[in-house]
C-alpha positions in Angstrom: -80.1 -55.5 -6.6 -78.8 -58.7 -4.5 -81.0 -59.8 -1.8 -79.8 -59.6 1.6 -79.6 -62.5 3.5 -81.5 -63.8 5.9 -79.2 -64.8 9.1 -80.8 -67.8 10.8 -79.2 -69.7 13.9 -77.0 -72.6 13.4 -75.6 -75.1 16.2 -71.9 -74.1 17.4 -69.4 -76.5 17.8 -67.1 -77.0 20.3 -63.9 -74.9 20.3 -61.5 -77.3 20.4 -63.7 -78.7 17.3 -63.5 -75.7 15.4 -59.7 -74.7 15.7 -58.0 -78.1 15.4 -55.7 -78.9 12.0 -57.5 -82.3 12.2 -60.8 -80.7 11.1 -60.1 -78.8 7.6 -62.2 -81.2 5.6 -64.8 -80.5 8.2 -64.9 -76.7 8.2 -64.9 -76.9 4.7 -68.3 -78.2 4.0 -69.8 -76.0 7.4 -68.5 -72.6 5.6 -70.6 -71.3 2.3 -69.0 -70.2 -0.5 -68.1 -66.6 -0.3 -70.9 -64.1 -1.8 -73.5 -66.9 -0.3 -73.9 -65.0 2.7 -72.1 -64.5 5.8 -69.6 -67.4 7.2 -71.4 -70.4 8.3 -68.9 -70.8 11.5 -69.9 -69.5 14.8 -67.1 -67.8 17.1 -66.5 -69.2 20.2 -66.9 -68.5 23.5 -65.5 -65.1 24.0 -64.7 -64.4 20.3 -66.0 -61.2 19.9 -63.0 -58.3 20.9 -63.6 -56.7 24.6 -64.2 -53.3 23.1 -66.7 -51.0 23.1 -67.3 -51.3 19.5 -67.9 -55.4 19.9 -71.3 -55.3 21.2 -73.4 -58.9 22.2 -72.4 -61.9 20.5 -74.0 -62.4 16.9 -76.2 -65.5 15.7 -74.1 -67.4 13.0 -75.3 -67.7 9.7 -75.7 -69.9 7.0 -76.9 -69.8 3.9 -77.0 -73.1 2.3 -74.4 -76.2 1.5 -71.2 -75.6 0.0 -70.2 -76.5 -3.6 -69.4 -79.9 -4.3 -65.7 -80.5 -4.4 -64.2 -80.4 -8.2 -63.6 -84.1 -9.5 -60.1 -85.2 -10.6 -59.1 -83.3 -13.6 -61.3 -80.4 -13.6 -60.0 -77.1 -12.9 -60.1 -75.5 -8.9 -61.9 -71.8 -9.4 -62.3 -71.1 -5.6 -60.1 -71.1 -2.5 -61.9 -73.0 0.5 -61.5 -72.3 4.1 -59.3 -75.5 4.9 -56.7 -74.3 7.4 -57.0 -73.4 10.8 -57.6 -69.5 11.5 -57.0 -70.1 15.4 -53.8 -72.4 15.0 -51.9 -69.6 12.2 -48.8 -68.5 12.4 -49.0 -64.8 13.8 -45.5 -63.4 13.7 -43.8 -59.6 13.5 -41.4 -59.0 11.4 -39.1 -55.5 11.0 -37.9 -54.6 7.2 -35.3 -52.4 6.4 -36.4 -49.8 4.0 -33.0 -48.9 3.2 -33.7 -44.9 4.0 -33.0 -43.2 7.2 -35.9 -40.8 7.8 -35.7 -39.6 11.6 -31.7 -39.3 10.7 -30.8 -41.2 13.8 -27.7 -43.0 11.7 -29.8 -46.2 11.0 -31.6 -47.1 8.5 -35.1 -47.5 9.5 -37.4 -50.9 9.9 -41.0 -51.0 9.0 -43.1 -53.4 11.3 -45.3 -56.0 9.6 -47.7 -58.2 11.5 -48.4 -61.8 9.7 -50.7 -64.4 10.3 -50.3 -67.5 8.0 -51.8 -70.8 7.8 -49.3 -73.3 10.0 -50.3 -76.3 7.8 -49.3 -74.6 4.2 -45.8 -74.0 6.3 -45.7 -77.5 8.2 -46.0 -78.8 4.2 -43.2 -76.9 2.8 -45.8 -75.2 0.7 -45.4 -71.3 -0.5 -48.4 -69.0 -0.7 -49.5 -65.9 -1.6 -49.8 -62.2 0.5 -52.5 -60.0 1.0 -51.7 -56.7 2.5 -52.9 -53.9 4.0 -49.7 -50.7 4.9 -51.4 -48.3 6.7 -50.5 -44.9 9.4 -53.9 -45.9 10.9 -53.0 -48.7 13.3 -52.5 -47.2 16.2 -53.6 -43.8 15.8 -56.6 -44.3 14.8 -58.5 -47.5 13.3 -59.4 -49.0 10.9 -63.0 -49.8 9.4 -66.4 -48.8 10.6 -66.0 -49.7 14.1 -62.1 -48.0 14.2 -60.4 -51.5 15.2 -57.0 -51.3 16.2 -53.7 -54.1 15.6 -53.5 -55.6 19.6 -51.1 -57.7 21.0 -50.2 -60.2 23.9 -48.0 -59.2 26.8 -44.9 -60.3 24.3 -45.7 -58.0 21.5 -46.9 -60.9 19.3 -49.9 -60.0 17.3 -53.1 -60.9 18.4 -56.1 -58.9 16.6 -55.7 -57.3 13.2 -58.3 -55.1 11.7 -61.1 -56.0 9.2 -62.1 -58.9 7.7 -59.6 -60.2 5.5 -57.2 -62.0 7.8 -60.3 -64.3 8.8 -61.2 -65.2 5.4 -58.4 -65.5 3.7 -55.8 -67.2 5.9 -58.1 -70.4 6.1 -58.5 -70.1 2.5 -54.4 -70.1 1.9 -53.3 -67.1 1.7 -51.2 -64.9 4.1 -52.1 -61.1 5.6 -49.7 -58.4 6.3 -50.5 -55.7 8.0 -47.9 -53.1 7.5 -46.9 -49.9 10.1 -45.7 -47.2 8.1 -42.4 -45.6 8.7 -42.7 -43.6 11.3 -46.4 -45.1 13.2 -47.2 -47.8 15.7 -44.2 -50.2 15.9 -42.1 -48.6 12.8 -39.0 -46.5 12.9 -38.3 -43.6 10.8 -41.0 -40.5 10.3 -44.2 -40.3 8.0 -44.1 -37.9 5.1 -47.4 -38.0 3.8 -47.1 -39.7 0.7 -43.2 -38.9 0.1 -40.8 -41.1 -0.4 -40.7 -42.7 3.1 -44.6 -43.9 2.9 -43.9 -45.5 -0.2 -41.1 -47.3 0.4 -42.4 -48.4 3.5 -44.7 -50.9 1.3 -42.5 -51.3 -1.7 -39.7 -52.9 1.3 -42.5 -55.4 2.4 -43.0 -56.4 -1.3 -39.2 -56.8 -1.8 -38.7 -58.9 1.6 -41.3 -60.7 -0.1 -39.5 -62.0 -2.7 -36.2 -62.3 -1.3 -34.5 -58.7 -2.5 -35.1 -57.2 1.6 -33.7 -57.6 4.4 -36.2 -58.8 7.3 -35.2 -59.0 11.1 -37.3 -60.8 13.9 -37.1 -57.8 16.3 -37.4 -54.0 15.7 -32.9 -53.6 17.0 -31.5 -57.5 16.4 -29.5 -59.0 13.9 -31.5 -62.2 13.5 -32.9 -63.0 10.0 -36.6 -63.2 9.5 -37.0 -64.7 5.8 -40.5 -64.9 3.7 -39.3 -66.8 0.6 -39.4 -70.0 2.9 -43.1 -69.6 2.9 -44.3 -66.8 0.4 -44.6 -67.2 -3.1 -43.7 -63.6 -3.6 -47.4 -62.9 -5.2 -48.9 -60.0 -3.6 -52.3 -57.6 -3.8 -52.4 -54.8 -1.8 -55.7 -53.5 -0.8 -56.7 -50.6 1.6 -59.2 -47.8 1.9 -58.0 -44.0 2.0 -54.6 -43.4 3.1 -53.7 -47.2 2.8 -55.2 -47.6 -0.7 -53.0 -44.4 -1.7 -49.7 -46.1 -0.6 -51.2 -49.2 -3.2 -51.4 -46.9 -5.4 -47.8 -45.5 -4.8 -46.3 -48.8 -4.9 -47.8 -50.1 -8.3 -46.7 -46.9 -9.7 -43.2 -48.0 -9.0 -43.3 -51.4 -11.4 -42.2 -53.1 -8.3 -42.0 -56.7 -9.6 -44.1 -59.7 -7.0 -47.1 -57.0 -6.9 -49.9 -58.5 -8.8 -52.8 -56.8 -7.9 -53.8 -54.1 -5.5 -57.5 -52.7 -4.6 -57.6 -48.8 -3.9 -60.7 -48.1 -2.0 -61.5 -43.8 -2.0 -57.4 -43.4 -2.5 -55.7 -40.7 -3.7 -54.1 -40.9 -6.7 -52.1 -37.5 -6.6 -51.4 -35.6 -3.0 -51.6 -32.5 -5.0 -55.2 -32.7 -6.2 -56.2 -33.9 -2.4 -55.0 -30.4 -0.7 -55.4 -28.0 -3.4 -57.7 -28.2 -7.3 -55.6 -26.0 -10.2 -54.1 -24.0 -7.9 -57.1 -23.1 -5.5 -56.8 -24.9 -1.5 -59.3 -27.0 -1.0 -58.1 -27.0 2.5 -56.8 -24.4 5.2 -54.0 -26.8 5.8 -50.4 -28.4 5.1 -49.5 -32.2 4.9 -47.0 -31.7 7.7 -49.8 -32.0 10.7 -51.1 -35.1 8.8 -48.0 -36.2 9.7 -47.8 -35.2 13.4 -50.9 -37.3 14.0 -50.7 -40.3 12.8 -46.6 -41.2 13.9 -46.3 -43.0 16.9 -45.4 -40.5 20.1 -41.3 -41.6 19.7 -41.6 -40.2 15.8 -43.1 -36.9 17.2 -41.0 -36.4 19.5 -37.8 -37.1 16.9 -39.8 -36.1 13.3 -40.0 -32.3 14.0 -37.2 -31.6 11.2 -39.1 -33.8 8.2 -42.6 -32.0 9.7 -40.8 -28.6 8.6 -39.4 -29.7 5.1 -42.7 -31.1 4.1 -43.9 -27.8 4.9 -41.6 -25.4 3.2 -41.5 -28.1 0.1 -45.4 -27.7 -0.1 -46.5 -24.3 -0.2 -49.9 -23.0 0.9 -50.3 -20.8 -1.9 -50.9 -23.7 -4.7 -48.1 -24.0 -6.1 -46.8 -27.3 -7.5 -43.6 -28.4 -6.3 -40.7 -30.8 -6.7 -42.5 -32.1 -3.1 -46.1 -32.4 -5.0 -44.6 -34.3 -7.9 -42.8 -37.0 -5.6 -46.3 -37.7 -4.4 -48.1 -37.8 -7.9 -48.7 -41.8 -9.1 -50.0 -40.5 -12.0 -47.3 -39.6 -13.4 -46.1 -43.3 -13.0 -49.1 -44.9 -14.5 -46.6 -46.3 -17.0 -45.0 -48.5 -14.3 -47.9 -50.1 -13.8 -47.8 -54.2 -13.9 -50.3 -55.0 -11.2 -54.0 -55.2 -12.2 -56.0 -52.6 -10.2 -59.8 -52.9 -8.6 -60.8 -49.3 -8.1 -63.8 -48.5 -5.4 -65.1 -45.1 -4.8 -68.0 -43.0 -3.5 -69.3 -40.5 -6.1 -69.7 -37.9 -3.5 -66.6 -38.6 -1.8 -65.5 -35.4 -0.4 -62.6 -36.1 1.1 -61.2 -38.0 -1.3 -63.1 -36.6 -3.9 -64.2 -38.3 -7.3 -61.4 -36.5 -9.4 -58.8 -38.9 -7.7 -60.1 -41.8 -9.3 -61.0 -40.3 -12.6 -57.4 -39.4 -13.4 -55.5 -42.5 -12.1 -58.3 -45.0 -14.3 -57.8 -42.8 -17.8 -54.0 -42.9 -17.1 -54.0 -46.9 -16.3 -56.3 -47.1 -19.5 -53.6 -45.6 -21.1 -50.8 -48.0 -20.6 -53.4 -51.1 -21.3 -53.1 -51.8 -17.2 -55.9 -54.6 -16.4 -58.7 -52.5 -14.7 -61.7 -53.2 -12.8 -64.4 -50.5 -11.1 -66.8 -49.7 -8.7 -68.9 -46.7 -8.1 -70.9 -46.0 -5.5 -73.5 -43.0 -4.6 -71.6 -42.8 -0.8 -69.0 -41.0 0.6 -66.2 -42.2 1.9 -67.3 -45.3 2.4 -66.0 -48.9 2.6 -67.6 -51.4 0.3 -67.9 -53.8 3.0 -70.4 -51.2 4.6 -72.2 -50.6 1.9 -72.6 -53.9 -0.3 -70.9 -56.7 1.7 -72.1 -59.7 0.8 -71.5 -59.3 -3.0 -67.9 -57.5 -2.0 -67.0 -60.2 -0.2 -67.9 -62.4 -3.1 -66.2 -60.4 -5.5 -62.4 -59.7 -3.5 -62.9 -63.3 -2.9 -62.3 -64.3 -6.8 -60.4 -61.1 -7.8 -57.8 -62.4 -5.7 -58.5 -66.1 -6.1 -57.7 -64.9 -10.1 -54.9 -63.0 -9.4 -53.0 -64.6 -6.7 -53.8 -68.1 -7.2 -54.5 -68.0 -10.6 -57.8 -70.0 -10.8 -59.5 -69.2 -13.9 -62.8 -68.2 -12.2 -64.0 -66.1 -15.1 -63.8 -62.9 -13.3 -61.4 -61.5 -15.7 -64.5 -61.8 -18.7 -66.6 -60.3 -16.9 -68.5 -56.6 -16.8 -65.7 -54.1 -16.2 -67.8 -51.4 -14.3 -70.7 -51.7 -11.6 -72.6 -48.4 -10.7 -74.8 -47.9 -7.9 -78.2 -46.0 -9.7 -79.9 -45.5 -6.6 -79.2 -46.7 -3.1 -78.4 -50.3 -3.4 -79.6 -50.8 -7.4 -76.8 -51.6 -9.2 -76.2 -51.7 -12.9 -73.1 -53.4 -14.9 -71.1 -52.4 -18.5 -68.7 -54.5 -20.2 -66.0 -51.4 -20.6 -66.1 -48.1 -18.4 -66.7 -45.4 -19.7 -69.0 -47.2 -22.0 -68.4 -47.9 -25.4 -70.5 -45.6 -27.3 -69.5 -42.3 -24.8 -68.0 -39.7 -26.9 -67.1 -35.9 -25.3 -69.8 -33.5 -26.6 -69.9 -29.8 -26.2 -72.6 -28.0 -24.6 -72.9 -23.7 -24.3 -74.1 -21.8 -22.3 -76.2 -18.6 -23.7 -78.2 -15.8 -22.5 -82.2 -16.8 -21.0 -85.4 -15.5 -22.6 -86.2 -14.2 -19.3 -85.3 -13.4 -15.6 -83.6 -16.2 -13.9 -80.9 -19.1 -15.9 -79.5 -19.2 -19.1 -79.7 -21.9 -21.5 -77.7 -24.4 -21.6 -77.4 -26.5 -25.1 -75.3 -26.9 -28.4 -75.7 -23.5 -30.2 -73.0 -20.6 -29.2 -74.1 -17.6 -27.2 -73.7 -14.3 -29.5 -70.7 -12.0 -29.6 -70.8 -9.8 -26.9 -73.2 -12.0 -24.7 -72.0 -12.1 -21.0 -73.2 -13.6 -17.7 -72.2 -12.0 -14.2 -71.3 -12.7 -10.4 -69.3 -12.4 -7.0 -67.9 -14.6 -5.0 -69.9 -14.8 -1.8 -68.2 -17.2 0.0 -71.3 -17.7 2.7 -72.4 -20.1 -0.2 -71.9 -23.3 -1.6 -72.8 -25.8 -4.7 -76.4 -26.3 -2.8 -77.4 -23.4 -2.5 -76.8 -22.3 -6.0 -78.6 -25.4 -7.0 -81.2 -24.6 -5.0 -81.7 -21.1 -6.5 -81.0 -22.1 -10.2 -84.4 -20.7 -11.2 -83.4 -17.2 -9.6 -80.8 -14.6 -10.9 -78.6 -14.3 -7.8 -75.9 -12.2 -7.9 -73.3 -15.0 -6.6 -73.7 -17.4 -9.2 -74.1 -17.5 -12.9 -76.6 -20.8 -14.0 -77.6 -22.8 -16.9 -80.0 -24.8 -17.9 -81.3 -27.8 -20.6 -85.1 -27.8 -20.7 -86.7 -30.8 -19.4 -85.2 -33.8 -21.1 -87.5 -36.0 -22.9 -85.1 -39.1 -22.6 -82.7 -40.5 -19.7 -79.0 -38.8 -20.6 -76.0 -40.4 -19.1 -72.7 -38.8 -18.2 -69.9 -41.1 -18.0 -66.6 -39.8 -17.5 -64.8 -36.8 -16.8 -66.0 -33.6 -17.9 -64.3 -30.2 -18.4 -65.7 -26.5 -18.6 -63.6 -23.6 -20.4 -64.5 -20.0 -19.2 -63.1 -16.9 -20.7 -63.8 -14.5 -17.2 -62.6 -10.7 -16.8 -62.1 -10.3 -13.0 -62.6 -6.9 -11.1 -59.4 -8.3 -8.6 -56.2 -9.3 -8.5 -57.1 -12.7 -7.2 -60.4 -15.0 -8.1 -61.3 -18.5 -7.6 -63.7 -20.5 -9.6 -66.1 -23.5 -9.5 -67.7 -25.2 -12.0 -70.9 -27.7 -10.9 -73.2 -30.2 -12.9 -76.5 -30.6 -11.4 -79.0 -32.6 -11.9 -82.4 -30.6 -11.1 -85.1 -32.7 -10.2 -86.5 -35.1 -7.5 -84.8 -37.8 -6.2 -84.0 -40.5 -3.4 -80.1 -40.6 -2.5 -77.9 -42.2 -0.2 -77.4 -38.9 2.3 -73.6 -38.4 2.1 -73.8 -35.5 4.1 -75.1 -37.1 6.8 -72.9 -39.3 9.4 -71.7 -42.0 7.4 -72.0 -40.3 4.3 -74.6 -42.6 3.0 -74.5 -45.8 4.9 -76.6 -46.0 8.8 -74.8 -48.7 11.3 -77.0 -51.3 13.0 -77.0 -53.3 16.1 -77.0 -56.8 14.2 -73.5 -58.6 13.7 -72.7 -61.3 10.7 -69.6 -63.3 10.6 -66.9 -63.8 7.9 -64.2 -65.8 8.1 -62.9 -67.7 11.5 -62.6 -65.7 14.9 -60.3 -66.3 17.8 -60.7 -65.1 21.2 -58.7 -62.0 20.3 -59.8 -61.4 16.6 -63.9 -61.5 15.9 -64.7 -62.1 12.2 -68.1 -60.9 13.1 -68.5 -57.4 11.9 -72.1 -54.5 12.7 -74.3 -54.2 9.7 -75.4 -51.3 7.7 -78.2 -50.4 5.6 -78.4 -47.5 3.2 -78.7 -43.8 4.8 -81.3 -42.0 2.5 -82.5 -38.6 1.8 -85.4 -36.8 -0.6 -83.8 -34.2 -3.0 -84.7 -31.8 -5.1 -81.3 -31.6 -7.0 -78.3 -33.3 -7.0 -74.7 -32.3 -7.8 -73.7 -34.5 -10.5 -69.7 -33.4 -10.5 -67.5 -30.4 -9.5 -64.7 -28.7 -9.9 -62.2 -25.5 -8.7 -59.6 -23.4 -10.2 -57.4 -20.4 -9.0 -57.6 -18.3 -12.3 -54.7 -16.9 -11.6 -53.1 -20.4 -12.7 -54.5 -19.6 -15.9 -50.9 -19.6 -18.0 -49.0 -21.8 -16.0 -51.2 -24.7 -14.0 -47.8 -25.2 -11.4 -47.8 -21.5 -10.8 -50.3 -18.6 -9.4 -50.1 -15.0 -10.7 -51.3 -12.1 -9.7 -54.4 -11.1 -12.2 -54.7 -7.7 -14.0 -58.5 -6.2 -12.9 -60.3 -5.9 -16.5 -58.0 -8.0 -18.4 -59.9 -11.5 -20.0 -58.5 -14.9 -18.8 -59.3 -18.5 -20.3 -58.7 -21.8 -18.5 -60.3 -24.8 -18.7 -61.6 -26.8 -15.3 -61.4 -30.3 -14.5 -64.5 -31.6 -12.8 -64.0 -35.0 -11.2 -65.5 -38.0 -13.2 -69.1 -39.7 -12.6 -71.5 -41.5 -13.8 -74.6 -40.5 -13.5 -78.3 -40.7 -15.3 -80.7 -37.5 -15.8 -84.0 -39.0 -16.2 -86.1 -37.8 -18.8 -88.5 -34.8 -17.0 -85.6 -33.7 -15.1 -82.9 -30.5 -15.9 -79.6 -30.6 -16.7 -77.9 -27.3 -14.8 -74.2 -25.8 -15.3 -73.3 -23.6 -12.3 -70.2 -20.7 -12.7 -69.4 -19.3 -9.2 -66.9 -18.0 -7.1 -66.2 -20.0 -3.7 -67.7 -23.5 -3.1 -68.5 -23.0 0.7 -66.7 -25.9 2.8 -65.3 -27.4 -0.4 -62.9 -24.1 -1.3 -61.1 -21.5 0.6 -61.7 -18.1 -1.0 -59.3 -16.2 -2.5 -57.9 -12.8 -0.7 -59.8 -10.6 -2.1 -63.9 -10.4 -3.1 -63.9 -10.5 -7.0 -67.0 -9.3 -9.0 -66.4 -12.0 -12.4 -67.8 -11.3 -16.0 -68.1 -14.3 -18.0 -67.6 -13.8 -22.0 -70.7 -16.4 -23.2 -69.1 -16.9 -26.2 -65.9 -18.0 -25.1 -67.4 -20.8 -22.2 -68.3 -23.6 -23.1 -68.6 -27.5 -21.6 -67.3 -30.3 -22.8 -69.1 -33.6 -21.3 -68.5 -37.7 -21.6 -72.3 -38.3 -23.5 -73.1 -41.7 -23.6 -74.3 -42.1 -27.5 -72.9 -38.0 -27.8 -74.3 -35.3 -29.4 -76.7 -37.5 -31.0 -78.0 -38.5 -27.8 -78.5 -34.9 -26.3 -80.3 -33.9 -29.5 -82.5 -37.0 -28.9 -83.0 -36.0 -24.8 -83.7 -32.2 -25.6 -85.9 -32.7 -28.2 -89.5 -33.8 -28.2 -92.2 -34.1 -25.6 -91.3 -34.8 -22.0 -93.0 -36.4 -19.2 -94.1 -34.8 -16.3 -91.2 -34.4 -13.5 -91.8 -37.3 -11.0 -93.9 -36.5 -8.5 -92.9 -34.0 -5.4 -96.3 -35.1 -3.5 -93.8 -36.4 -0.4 -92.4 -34.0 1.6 -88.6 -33.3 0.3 -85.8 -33.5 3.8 -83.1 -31.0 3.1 -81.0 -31.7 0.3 -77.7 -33.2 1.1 -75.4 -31.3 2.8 -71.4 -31.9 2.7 -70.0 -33.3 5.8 -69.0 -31.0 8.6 -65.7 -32.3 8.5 -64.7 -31.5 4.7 -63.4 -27.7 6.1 -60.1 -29.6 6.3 -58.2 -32.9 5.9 -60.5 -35.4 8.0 -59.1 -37.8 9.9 -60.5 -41.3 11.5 -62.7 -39.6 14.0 -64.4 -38.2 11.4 -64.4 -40.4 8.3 -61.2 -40.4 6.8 -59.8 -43.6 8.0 -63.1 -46.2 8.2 
C-alpha cells in the first residue's frame, strides 16, 4: 500500500519568478518527480478558481529533491516540467468533421481548446497531444469538484478541467480539450455514441496529422494548422462518457492515435441501457442527448433526438443503431495501446463493460494495461492519486515520447484487495486461471442448496418469483433462509483463499409460469468484511477539506485539487459479480419473444468480470432470481420460475481451476473472522442507478 505523503510548507516564489521562460532550468529542480508526491510549486496569488468548489488556498508540497539530470549519452526515461504553464499557448480551434448532423447545409465544426508550451513552438519543435473529447464541458463538469472549460471576455480559453493540462504542458506535451458535436462551443447535435460523437474525436486526431481541416473561428475561412507544431502522436484519456468516445475512436484504427486511457467507459452502448435483452434502465439515449448539447443544439437537434429513439427500441432489442455504438465489434482495429481503469462495483458503468472490451483487445494481441478498483464510479485520481499520477506520467512518457521507462515490462494488472491495499500480476487474468464448472444441487435441509462440482439428480428442481421489492442484498442477506423470491447456493466454508478472476457465466434451464420473465444471476461472497461503501455518496471515496497541487497554476486554472480518503463500510456479504437476462432472448440474443407458460428455456448469462478473493472461512453463494431491484426493470408480468437443477450450472474464471476449488472445499477451515464489531448496513447501490446518472449524480466526476 503506498504511503501517503506528508504535505509540508515550502517558500513561494514570486510570480513573475515562477511563470517566466527564463526560469525552466529553475522550475525543474523545485518540482519532484511525478509519483513523489504532490508538485513542489506553489500557485500564486490568486491561483486557486473563484468558485465555490476552490476553497482556501492549499500549502505547497514537497517531497524531496528531484533526480539528477541524465549525463550525456544515457537515455531520458522522464519528461520534466521545463516550460512555462502560465506563458502557453491557449488557443481554440473549430474542425470540420465532415458530417452535417443538425442538417443546417454545413458541415459541422467541433471546438477544441489547446494549451501548448510557447517555447517548444518559438523552437520550431513538434510535440505530442493529450486529449480529453467530452459532452461534459458545459453541461456539467468534469472531475470531483464538476470544473467547467472558462474563458476570457474574447472566448480564448482560460481554465480547463483536471489536472493534466498543468502537468503535462510544462513537461512537453500539448492538451486538447475537445466539445463534442453538438455541446458547449460545437456545431452539429450529440447522438449518444453514434456516429456524430465519434467522429467528433476521430476529426481532432486527423487535424492532427494534417488529413482535417482546422479553422480559427467557429464561421471563418482562416486556416488553423497543427502539423506546424504537433507531432501527430496522440493518447486520449477520459472517465465515463469521454473514455467511451476513446474507446470509439481506437476502434476505428485511426492512424496518429497511440494510446488512450478509458476510465469506467463503456465499451458497447447496448450493454449500458439494457443486459441480454432485459432494461437496466427506464430510459432511451435520446434525453442523454437533450442534456448535455448546448441550448442552440436543443433548440435545432429535435429531429436526431427522435431517430435515436425510434432506432433504439425500449423493448431490448438490438438494432442497426445499437451496433453503430458497439467498439467491440471493432476490437480488430485497434493500434493504440489501451490503459483500462474501473471500479468493480461500478453501477453505472458497470464491470461487464470492461470485461468484454479487454478479452476482445486480448484477442487481437492489442498492448493492454489494467486497473481495478473496489469503488464505483470513481476517478483514479480520487482514489489513489499520487501513484496515478506516477503511473499516466510514464504510460504516456512511453507512449508519446517514447522513453524506454520500463513501464512496458512491467505487472500488467493492479487490484485493489481491500480499501487502498493493492496487489500486482504479470498478465491479467492470471496465468494459471482456467474456467471451472460449479452446480448447483438440492440442500440436506431447509434453507440453500449446495453449490459444488457434482450434478444435481434428474428431476431435481429449485423454485421462485420475481418480487421486484428486492434486490441482490437482500437475497444475500437471506441466503441461509428459503424465500420464496430467490433460489440460493452455497460452497461450505472454504478452507483456503479462492480467487475469481475473469468473467463468469451461469446456464439455467427455467420453465416460466408467464409469458414474460427476467433473470439475474449473482456471486456472493458470504462473510465479513471491510469495503470501500460504493453505495454511499462517492461510491467509495469521502472528499476532504485539504488541497495538493500538481502541475503549474495560473490565475484562472488551479493545479491544486481536494483530497479524498477511502469511504468504508462493515459487511456481512459482498456481491462478487452479476448479471441479467430477458429469457425471452433465449433463441435469438438481438430479439425478445413472447414465452410459452410451462415450456423449458436454456440461456446462458454473462456476469460482468472481477477479481476477487474468498478467504478461507468464508462462503461462496450463487443467487437465481427474478428482478434485481434498482439494477433491473421487471418484466410485464409476475413470473413464478422452476429451475431444472440438472440443466444449471456455473462456469467461473478459478485461479489454479478445479484443482484449486477441490483444495478450498476440502479439509478443515478456520473459524469465520470475527463479527465482535458491530456490522453498518451492507452496501447499498446508489440512489441514482434507477436510470442513466448524469454529473450531478456521479456519472461525469
Amino acid at each position: 500500500m503506498p504511503m501517503r505523503m506528508r504535505r509540508t510548507r515550502g517558500a513561494r516564489l514570486p510570480y513573475g519568478t515562477l511563470v517566466t521562460a527564463a526560469t525552466a532550468a529553475l522550475l525543474a529542480t523545485l518540482v519532484p518527480p511525478a509519483g513523489a508526491g504532490p508538485e513542489a510549486t506553489a500557485p500564486a496569488a490568486g491561483a486557486i478558481q473563484a468558485s465555490a468548489s476552490a476553497g482556501p488556498a492549499p500549502t505547497s508540497a514537497f517531497a524531496g529533491p528531484a533526480p539528477a539530470a541524465a549525463s550525456a549519452g544515457s537515455p531520458v526515461r522522464e519528461s520534466r516540467p521545463v516550460h512555462s504553464y502560465a506563458d502557453a499557448v491557449r488557443e481554440s480551434v473549430w474542425v470540420d468533421t465532415g458530417l452535417d448532423g443538425d442538417g443546417d447545409g454545413r458541415t459541422d465544426r467541433v471546438a477544441v481548446d489547446i494549451v501548448r508550451p510557447r517555447e517548444t513552438a518559438a523552437a520550431g519543435r513538434r510535440i505530442p497531444v493529450i486529449m480529453d473529447a467530452s459532452p461534459y464541458y458545459a453541461c456539467c463538469g468534469r472531475g470531483n469538484e464538476s470544473q467547467k472549460k472558462t474563458y476570457d471576455a474574447d472566448g480564448n480559453p482560460v481554465g480547463l478541467p483536471l489536472f493534466h493540462d498543468n502537468f503535462f504542458v510544462p513537461r512537453g506535451y500539448a492538451f486538447a480539450a475537445v466539445d463534442l458535436a453538438g455541446t458547449n462551443r460545437s456545431d452539429g447535435c450529440d447522438d449518444v455514441g453514434g456516429r456524430s460523437d465519434v467522429r467528433s474525436a476521430k476529426a481532432v486526431v486527423d487535424w492532427l496529422n494534417g488529413r482535417a481541416r482546422g479553422y480559427t473561428t467557429r464561421t471563418g475561412d482562416i486556416r488553423s494548422r497543427a502539423t506546424t507544431w504537433s507531432t501527430g502522436d496522440v493518447g486520449m484519456i477520459g472517465k465515463s462518457w469521454d473514455g467511451t468516445i476513446a474507446n470509439g475512436v481506437a476502434a476505428t484504427g485511426v492512424e496518429g492515435l497511440k494510446t488512450i486511457v478509458p476510465i469506467g467507459a463503456i465499451s458497447s452502448w447496448y450493454d449500458y441501457f439494457h443486459s441480454q435483452g432485459a432494461p437496466l434502465y427506464d430510459a432511451n439515449p435520446s434525453w442523454l442527448s437533450d442534456y448535455v448539447n448546448s441550448p442552440g443544439a436543443r433548440a435545432r437537434c429535435g429531429a436526431v433526438q427522435d431517430r435515436i429513439t425510434a432506432a433504439t427500441p425500449y423493448s431490448g432489442d438490438r438494432t442497426a443503431a445499437w451496433t453503430e455504438r458497439d467498439h467491440v465489434r471493432n476490437a480488430a482495429r485497434v493500434k493504440a495501446s489501451v490503459f483500462v481503469v474501473h471500479g468493480q462495483q461500478d453501477l453505472n458503468v458497470r464491470a461487464g463493460q470492461f470485461g468484454r472490451w479487454w478479452d476482445a483487445l486480448g484477442a487481437h494481441g492489442v498492448e493492454r494495461k489494467i486497473w481495478l478498483s473496489q469503488t464505483g464510479h470513481v476517478d483514479p485520481f480520487d482514489f489513489r492519486r499520487a501513484e496515478w499520477v506516477r503511473t499516466l506520467h510514464r504510460w504516456f512518457d512511453h507512449h508519446l515520447l517514447g522513453y524506454d521507462n520500463g513501464i512496458d515490462r512491467e505487472p500488467v494488472a493492479d487490484i485493489e484487495r481491500a480499501p487502498d491495499r493493492w496487489t500486482t500480476d504479470r498478465q491479467w487474468p492470471p496465468r494459471t486461471t482456467a474456467p471451472t464448472t460449479l452446480r448447483p444441487a438440492p440442500g440436506t435441509a431447509a434453507g440453500p442448496g449446495v453449490l459444488g462440482r457434482t450434478p444435481a439428480a434428474p428431476g431435481s428442481t429449485a423454485t421462485f418469483t420475481d418480487d421486484p421489492a428486492l434486490g441482490e442484498l437482500d437475497w444475500a442477506a437471506r441466503i441461509d433462509t428459503a424465500t420464496p423470491e430467490k433460489a440460493g447456493f452455497v460452497t461450505r466454508p472454504l478452507s483456503r483463499d479462492l480467487r475469481i478472476a475473469g468473467s463468469s457465466r451461469v446456464t439455467v434451464t427455467a420453465v416460466p409460469t408467464t409469458t414474460t420473465a427476467h433473470l439475474s444471476a449473482v456471486l456472493v461472497d458470504l462473510g465479513p468484511d471491510t469495503i470501500r461503501d460504493y453505495g454511499a455518496a462517492g461510491e467509495g471515496i469521502s472528499t476532504r477539506a485539504d488541497r495538493t497541487c500538481w502541475g503549474a497554476s495560473t490565475p484562472g486554472d488551479s493545479a491544486c485539487y481536494l483530497e479524498t480518503e477511502a469511504r468504508t463500510t462493515d459487511v456481512r456479504h459482498t456481491v462478487v459479480s452479476r448479471g441479467w437476462a430477458d429469457l425471452g432472448t433465449w433463441a435469438d440474443p438481438g430479439r425478445e419473444r413472447p414465452l410459452t407458460p410451462g415450456r423449458a428455456y436454456t440461456m446462458t448469462l454473462d456476469l460482468a468480470a472481477t477479481d476477487h478473493v474468498v478467504p478461507a472461512g468464508h462462503r461462496l453463494a450463487l443467487i437465481v432470481a427474478g428482478t434485481d431491484k434498482d439494477l433491473l426493470d421487471p418484466p410485464s408480468t409476475t413470473p413464478t420460475l422452476t429451475l431444472d437443477l440438472a440443466r444449471t450450472s456455473a462456469r467461473l474464471p478459478l485461479v489454479g481451476g478445479a484443482g484449486a476449488f477441490a483444495l478450498a472445499t476440502s479439509g478443515p477451515h478456520p473459524a469465520p473472522p470475527s463479527t465482535t464489531a458491530p456490522s453498518r448496513r451492507a452496501a447499498a447501490p446508489p440512489a441514482a442507478v434507477t436510470g442513466p446518472r448524469l454529473p450531478g449524480t456521479g456519472a461525469a466526476r
